[in-house]
N, C-alpha and C positions, 0 to 999 in steps of 0.2 A: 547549471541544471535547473535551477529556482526559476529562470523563465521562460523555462520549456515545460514544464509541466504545469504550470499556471496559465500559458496560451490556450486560450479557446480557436485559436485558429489552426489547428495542427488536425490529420487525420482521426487521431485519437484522441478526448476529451476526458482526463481524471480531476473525477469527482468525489474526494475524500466528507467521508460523512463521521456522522455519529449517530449510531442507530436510535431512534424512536428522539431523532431531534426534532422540534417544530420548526426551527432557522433552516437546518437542510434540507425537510420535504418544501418547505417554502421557494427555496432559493434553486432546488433540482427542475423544481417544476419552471419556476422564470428561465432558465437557463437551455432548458428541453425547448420551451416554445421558442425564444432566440433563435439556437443552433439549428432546430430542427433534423436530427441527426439521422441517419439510416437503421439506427438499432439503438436500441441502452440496453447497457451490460449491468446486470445486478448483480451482486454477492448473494448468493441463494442456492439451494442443490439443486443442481445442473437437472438430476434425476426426475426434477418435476416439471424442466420443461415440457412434455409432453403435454403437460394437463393445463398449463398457463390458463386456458381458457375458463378454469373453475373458480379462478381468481376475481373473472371479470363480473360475477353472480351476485347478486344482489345482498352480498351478505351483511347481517349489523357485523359493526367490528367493537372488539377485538379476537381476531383468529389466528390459528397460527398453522404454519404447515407441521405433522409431524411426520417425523423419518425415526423407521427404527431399525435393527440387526439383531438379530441371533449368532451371536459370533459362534467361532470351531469349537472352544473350549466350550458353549455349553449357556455361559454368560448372554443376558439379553440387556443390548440399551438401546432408550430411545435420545432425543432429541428436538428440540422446538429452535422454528423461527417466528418468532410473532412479528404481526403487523396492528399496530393502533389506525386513526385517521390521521396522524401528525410523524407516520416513520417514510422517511426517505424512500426507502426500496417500494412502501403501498404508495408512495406518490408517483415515481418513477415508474412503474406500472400504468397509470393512471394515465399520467400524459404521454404515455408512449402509443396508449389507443386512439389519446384526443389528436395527436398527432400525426398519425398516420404511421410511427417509427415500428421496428420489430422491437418486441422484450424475449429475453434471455437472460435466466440462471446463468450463471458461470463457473460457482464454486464445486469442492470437489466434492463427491456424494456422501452424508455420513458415512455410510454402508463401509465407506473406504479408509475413514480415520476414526471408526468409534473403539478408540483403546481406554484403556481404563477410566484416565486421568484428562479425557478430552472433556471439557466442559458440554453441557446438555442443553443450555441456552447461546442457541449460535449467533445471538446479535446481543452479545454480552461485553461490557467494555475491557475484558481480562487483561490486557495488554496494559492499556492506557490507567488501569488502576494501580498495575504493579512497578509502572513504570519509574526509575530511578529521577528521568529527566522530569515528569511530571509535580513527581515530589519538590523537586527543586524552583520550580517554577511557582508552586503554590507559594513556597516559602519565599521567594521573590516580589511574588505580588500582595504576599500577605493574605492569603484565602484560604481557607479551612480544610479545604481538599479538591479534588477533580470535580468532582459536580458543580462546586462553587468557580470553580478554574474555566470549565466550560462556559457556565451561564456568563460571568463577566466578558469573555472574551468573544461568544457568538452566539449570546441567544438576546440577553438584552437589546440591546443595539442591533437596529434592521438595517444587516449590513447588503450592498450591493454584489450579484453574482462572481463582479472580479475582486472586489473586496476579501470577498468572505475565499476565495481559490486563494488567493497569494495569501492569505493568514492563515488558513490551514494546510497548505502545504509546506509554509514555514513551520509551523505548529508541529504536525506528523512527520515532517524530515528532521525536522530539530529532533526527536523522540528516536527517530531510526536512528541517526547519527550516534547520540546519545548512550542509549544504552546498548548497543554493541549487536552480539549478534545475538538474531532473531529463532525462537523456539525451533525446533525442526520441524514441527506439523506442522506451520506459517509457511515455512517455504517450500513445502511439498505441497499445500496450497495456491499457494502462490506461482508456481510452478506450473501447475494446473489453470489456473485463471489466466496466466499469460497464453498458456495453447489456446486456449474458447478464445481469447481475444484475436490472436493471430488466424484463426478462423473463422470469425467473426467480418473479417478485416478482409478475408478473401472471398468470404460467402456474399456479403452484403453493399463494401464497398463502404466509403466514408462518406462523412466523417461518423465517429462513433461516441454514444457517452459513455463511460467506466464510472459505474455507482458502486462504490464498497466502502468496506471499514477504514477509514484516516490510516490506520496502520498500516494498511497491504498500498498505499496508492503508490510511494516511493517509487518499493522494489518492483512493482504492474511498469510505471512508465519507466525503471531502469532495462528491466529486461526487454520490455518492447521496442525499446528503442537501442539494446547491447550498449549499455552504458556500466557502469561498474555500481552494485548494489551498493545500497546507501548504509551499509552496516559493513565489519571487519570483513577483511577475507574468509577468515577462519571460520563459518558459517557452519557448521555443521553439518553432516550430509542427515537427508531426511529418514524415516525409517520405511522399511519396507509396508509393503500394503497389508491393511488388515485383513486377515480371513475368514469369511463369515460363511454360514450355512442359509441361510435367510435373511430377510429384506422386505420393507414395505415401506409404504409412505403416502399420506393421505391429509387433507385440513381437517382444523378439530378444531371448535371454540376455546376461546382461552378469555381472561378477565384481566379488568386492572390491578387485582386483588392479587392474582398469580404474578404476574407483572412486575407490582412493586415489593412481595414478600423474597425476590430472590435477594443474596445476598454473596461478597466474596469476589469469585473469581466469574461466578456466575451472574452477577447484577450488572444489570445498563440504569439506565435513565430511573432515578427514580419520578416517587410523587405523580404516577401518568396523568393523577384528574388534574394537576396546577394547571402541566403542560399540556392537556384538554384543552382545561380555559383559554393559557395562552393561544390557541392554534385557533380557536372559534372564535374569538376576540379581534384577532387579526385579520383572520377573512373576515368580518363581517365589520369591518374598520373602526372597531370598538375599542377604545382606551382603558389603563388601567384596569388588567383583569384581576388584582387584588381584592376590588370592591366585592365585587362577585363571592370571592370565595371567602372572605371574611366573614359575607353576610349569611352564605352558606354556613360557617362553623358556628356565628351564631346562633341558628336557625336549631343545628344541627344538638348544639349545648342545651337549647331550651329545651328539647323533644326528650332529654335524659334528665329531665326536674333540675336542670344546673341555671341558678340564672344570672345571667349576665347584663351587667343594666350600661344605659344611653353614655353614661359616664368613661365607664372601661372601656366599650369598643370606641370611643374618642381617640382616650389616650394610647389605645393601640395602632390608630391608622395617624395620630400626631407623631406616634416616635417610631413607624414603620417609616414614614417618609422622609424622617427626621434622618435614619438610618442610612436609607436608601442615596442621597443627597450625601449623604459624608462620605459614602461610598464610591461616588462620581456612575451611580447607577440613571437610566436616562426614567427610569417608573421604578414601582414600588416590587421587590423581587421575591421568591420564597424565603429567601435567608434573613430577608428583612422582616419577613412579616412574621418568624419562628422567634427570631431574637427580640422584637417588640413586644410579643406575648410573656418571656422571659422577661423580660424589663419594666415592663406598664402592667400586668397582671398577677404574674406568682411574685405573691409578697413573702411568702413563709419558704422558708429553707423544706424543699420535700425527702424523705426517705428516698432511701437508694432504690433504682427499679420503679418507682412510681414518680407518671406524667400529672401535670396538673388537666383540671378537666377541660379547661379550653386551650390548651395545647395538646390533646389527646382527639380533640372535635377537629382540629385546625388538620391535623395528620390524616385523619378520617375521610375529610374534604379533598385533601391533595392527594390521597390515593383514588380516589373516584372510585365509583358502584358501575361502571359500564362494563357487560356481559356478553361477549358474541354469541354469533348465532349462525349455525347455517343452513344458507339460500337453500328450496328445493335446489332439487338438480346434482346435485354435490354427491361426483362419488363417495361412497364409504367402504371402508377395508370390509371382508366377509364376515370378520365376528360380528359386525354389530348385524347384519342382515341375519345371521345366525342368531343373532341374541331380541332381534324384532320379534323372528317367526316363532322362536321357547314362548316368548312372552306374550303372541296371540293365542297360540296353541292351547296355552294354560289360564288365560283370563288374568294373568298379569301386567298387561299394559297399566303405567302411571300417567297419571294425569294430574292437572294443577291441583285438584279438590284431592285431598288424601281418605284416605281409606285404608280399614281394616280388612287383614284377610287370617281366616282362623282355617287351621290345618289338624287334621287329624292324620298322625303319620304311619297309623295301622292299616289305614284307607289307601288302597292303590293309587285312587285318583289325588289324595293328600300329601300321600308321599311323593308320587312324582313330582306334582308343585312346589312340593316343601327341597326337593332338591334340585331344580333350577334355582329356587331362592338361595339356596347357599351359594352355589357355581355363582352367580351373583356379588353375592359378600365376600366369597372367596379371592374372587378380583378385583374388589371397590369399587365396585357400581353404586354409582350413587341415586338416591330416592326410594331404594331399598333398605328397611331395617326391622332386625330380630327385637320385637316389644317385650317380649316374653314366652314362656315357654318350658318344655319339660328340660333341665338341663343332665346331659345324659355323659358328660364328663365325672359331676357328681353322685348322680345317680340316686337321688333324698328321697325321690317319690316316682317311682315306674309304672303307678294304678293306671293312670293315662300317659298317654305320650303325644303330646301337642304342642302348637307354634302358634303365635298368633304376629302377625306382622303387618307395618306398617310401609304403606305405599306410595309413592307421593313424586308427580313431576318436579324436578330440580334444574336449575341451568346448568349444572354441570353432569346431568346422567349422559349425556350426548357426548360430551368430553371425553368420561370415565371407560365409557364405552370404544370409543374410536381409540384409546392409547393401551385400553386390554389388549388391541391387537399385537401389542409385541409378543404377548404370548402364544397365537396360534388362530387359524381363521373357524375355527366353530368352539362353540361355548365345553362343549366335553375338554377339546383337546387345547383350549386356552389352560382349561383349571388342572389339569394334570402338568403343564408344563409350570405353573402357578406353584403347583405342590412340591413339585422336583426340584425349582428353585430355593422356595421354603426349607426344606430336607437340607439342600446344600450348606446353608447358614445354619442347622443345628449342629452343634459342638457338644459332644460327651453329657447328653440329654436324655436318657432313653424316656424321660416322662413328655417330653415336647414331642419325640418323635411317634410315641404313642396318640396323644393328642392330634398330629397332620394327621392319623391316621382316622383318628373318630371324624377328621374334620372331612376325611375323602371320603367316608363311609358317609355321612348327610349330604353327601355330593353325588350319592351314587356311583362312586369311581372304586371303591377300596379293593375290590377285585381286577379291577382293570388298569394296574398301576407301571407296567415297562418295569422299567428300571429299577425306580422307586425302590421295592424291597429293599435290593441291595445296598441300598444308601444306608436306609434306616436300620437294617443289624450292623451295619459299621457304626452307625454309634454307638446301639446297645453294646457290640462287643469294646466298645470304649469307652464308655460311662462305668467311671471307679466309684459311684455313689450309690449307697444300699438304696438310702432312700428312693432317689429318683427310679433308678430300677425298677423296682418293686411298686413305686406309683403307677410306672407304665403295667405294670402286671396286671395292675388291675383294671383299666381299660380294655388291654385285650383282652383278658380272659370276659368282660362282659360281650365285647363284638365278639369274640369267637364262642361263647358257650349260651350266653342267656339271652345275646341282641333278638327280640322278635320283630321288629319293626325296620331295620336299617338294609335288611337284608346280606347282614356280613358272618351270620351264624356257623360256623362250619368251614367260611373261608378258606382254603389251604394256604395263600399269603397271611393272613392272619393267623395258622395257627403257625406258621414259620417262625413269625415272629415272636410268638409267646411263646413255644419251646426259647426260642433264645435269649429271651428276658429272661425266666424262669431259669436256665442252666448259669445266667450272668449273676442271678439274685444271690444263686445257694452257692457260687463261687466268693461271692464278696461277703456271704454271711458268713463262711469259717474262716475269711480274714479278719473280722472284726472287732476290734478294739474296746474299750470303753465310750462306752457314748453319754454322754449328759446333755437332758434338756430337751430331749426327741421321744420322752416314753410313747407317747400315743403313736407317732410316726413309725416306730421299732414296733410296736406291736399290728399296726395296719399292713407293715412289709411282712412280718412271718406270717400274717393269716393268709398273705397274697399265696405267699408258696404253697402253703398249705391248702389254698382254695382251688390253688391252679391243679396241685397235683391230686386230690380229690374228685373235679372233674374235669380233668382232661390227662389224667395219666396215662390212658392205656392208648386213647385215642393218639395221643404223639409219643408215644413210646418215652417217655420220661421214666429216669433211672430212679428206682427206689430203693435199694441199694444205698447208690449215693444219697441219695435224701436224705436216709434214716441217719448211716455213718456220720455226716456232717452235723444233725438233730444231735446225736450222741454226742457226739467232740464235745457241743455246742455248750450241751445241758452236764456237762461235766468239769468244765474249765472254770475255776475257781477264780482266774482273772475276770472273766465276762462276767460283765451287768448281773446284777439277782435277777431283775425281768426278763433281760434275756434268755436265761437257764431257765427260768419258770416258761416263757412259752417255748424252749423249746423241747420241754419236757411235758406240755400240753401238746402240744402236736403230735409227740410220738405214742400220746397215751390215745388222740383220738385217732390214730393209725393203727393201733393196737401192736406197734411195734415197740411198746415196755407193757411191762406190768404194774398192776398196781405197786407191788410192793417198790420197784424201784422209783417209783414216785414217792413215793414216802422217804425213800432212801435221801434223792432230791430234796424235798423239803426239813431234812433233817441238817440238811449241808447247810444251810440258807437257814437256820433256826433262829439266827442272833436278831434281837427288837431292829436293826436297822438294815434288816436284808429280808425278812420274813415277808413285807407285806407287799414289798417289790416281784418277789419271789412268785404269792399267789394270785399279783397283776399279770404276771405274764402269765400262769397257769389255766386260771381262768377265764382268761379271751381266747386261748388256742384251743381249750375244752370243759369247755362250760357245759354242753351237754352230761358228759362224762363222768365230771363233778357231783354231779345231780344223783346218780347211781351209785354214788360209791360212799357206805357210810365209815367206813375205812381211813380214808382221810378227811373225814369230817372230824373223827376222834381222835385223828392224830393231830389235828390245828388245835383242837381244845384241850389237849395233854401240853400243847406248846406253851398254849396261851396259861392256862393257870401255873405253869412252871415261871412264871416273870413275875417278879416282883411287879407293885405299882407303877414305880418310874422305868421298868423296862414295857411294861405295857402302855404309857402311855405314849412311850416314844414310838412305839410300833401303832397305836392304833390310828393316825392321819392314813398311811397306806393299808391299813386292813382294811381301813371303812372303802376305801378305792377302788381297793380286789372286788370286793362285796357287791361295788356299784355297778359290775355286770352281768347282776341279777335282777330280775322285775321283783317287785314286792312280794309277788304270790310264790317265785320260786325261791326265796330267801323265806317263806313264813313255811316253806317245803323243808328247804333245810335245817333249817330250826326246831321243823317236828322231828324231821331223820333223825336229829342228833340227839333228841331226846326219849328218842325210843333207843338208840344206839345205845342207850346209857343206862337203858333199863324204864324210863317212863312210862307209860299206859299210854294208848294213844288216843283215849278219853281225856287224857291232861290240857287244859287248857292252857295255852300261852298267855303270859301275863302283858298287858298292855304299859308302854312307856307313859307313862302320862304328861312327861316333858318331853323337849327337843333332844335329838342326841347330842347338840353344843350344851348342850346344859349340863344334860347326864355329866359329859367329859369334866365342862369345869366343877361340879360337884364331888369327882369322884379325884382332878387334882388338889382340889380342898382340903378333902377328907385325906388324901394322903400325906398333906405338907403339916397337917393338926397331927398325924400320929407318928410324923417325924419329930414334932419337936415335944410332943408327949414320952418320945423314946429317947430324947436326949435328955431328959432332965428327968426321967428315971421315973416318970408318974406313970400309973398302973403296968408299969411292970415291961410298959414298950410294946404291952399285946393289944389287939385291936378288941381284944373279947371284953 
């Protein structure tokens, strides 16, 4: 079988590659002009033969085609094939025009295998990484791993077109053989690529070239010629076809940088700027492309104040070649020249995680800075024509010089721009970003309500652009399907699902959401956390009651959801426990309820009733928190559903120094107003207060002073008069001024009282303070 599919003279011609090798696009292209064949068959979606021709455009590279699905379930993925100037399939292209040959995709369309777990980079070496036989090979020849296994076996060495076929097809048969059988999406592709072949074979006539992955080349020339696959019988059957609802596919620039940061199941080739240099070095019949990039990281080391002097870059290209030569390498290779920086330069043992700086520059260099671009001419999916026309419309086209743009979101004309800008950020478009601005999550300061944003052409807005379109072809109905997704991934949230929801409202969508709703009171009705709950509460009750600006006021999706917050909050507050270490969060949830049900009771029919019942339970349960019992005995006093007197009743349950001041922290966040009016229990905190001895008062006053602190100065110099008219004072009485700090006061008055304790222990004046 080994010399039948290594014959270049046979109808059919398999070409096992390694994607984004400089040896294969090298040796496809000598091979192509030889044969001359009637067609080349590439590994590619079939799906974009149609458009072959947008390939031939003048594009910078690196690009890549993307394919994306909308599957049944709801689930969107996309998909990339990149092409460099040094990948097989962009060479195979190439001379199939210079040639006169047909080019044809062959592979099977994502659309038809994007299940979950299907990788997203389709010229990735998944196989050959995880391969059992690989592993064992590396450790035969003693090489660090596949990359290093590759390079020694067929990048170094410029081998000849039948060379390099009978070693890699020993190579890729050896692997199929090896590790048994082959994944089931491999042979349901493969399956596939044998019919385009056999079509191929009828439409065009021979002889043909077959360009694909090393992996698939076997089982391509077993089936095509009914020979028995080069793996077990027991092969698994493939699985059925995926089911999608939608489907696109379009070119979109891509970089080195994308390139070499994959990783996994999903990485090919690293390093693309080495194997740049290699590939431009070769054509253009230049030696040693080591030099180059040395002098590049160099270059690169001095521009970051690191310097590197005439001596070290010596000793690194003396023991890179030094390397290279022990290696039986025929020039100086990547692995040589990482492990000579290693050896000739990092002298000091470094922390974990941290490169030295010119092994840091040397990586920098090998990944390369090249950025595609695409040609006029090139179709593009409809979002981004949709998201040109937003952004002339609105005087936000970017361009290379950045700019400021300030928004006024009360202004019609501000607000509209201000919410394409989000639908923007909403799906990572890049050269768009929020500088600053009113944030309306927080809510700190409402006097204005503005954005100020920066603008700025990017190599990748084109990109970011053209791969939004998995979500949908015009920029509204991209960011609602954006948002829906979002929604999906929150999990027992309701403060997150409150936030997608401010985030649909600066989108302008929060009223026009489909489904949506329904998603997000499934989490509220499953979010077992007060807090979070009652965080959400307070977002909506601002978009539904006070938003002037967003236009979500009134919503009826929005007050849906805050009756359901709201009815979730006061269910999990009469379940609630003891809580430590949350006061301020426990008191911002019960004012939500309370704010909610103040203004928007009547308007969504909220039970008050319940309310108050559960208030009650609340502020009477001797297990619960003192703050808790305190606000929720301030809530019902400013619902006017207790009376005074039973607030005092409350505060007398709660009397002890280490519940008192807890007690009138929750009281007076839920009614501070109410406070204010009632000299009542002004009189009854000061009958408390002077009933403690010193050391019960001093233990209570850290939390009295707390309570207190939710009054401004002028309405505590109010109280302080109430209480002393309460008492009988003239309201002519002047208030005497502290003339110290209140920390002082405190330690002065614990002074005084540890002096009159040990005065009363040893029986001097009598133990009385007089």
């Amino acid at each position: 079988m080994i010399d039948g599919i290594c014959s270049v003279d046979g109808p059919v011609v398999f070409f096992p590659v390694r994607h984004h090798s400089p040896a294969c696009a090298r040796l496809v292209e000598q091979l192509a002009r030889e044969l001359r064949p009637a067609a080349i068959l590439i590994e590619g979606p079939s799906d974009f033969n149609d458009r072959l021709d947008e390939l031939a455009l003048p594009h910078p590279l690196p690009i890549a085609i993307y394919t994306y699905v909308q599957l049944a379930d709801g689930r969107r993925r996309g998909a990339f094939y990149p092409f460099c100037r040094y990948s097989p399939e962009w060479a195979a292209l190439a001379v199939a025009r210079e040639i006169g040959a047909q080019a044809r995709f062959i592979d099977l369309p994502w659309a038809a295998q994007a299940s979950s777990d299907t990788p997203a980079h389709r010229y990735a070496d998944g196989e050959m990484r995880q391969s059992p036989y690989i592993a064992a090979l590396c450790a035969k020849l003693g090489v660090e791993d596949f990359d290093d296994l590759w390079d020694t076996l067929f990048e170094i060495d410029e081998l000849s077109p039948t060379d390099y076929l009978r070693r890699a097809h020993h190579f890729c048969g050896g692997m199929r053989a090896y590790d048994g059988a082959a994944p089931a999406e491999d042979v349901r592709r493969e399956a596939f690529m044998a019919d385009m072949i056999r079509a191929a074979q009828a439409r065009y006539g021979g002889p043909l070239l077959v360009v694909t992955g090393g992996f698939h080349s076997p089982a391509l020339h077993a089936r095509i010629n009914d020979l028995p696959l080069p793996e077990d019988a027991a092969t698994p059957e493939a699985p059925a076809s995926v089911a999608f609802e939608a489907r696109g596919i379009a070119l979109t620039p891509y970089s080195y940088a994308r390139l070499d940061g994959l990783t996994g199941y999903e990485a090919g080739m690293p390093n693309p700027g080495f194997y740049h240099q290699v590939w431009e070095d070769r054509l253009g019949g230049v030696g040693d492309p080591y030099r180059a990039l040395l002098a590049k990281a160099a270059t690169t080391l001095r521009a970051r104040g690191q310097m590197i002097s005439a001596a070290d870059l010596i000793a690194v290209e003396t023991t890179a070649r030094a390397l290279a030569a022990l290696r039986g390498h025929a020039e100086v290779w990547r692995r040589d020249l990482i492990d000579a920086i290693l050896g000739a330069v990092v002298k000091d043992e470094l922390a974990g995680g941290v490169r030295h700086p010119f092994l840091s520059a040397l990586y920098d260099v090998f990944r390369g800075d090249e950025r595609g671009r695409l040609a006029e001419g090139t179709t593009v999916p409809p979002l981004v024509e949709d998201i040109r026309r937003e952004l002339h419309e609105h005087d936000l086209e970017a361009a290379p010089r950045e700019r400021a743009v300030e928004l006024d979101l009360r202004d019609a004309s501000g607000l509209a721009r201000s919410r394409v800008l989000h639908r923007l950020r909403g799906l990572a478009i890049q050269g768009y970003e929020l500088a600053a601005g009113t944030d309306l999550a927080r809510r700190d300061d409402l006097t204005t309500i503005g954005e100020r944003w920066r603008i700025r052409w990017t190599p990748e807005l084109d990109a970011s652009c053209i791969e939004a379109a998995i979500y949908g072809p015009s920029l509204a109905e991209a960011c609602r399907s954006r948002l829906v997704e979002r929604a999906a991934g929150i999990e027992r949230d309701a403060e997150a699902a409150a936030l997608l929801l401010l985030d649909a409202g600066l989108m302008g969508l929060a009223a026009d959401l489909a489904d949506l709703p329904a998603r997000l009171i499934e989490v509220i009705r499953g979010d077992g956390d007060f807090f979070t709950v009652t965080g959400a509460l307070g977002h909506l009750l601002y978009l539904y009651r006070y938003d002037d600006a967003l236009g979500t006021a009134g919503a009826p999706v929005v007050g849906v959801l805050l009756a359901e917050a709201w009815a979730r909050g006061l269910w999990l507050l009469d379940g609630m426990g003891q809580v430590a270490g949350q006061d301020s969060a426990l008191l911002r949830g019960m004012d939500a309820l309370l704010q909610t049900f103040q203004g928007c009771g009547t308007t969504l029919d909220l039970h008050r009733d319940s309310f108050v019942d559960t208030l009650a339970r609340t502020s009477a349960d001797s297990m619960k928190h003192p703050l808790l019992r305190g606000a929720a005995s301030g809530a019902l006093w400013t619902m006017r559903a207790a009376q005074t007197e039973q607030v005092l009743a409350d505060l007398k349950l709660c009397a002890e120094p280490s519940q008192m001041g807890d007690f009138l922290t929750g009281l007076f966040a839920l009614a501070r107003e109410t406070v204010q009016r009632e000299a009542d229990l002004l009189l009854a905190i000061d009958a408390l207060l002077m009933s403690y001895d010193d050391e019960a008062f001093l233990h209570a006053l850290p939390a009295l002073r707390l309570a207190f602190s939710f009054f401004t100065p002028r309405e505590k110099h109010y109280l302080a008069r109430g209480l002393l008219e309460a008492r009988g004072a003239s309201a002519a009485t002047r208030l005497p001024d502290l003339e110290v700090s209140p920390e002082v006061a405190v330690r002065a008055l614990a002074l005084e009282s540890a002096v009159f304790a040990v005065l009363a222990k040893y029986g001097l004046r009598g133990g009385s303070h007089a």
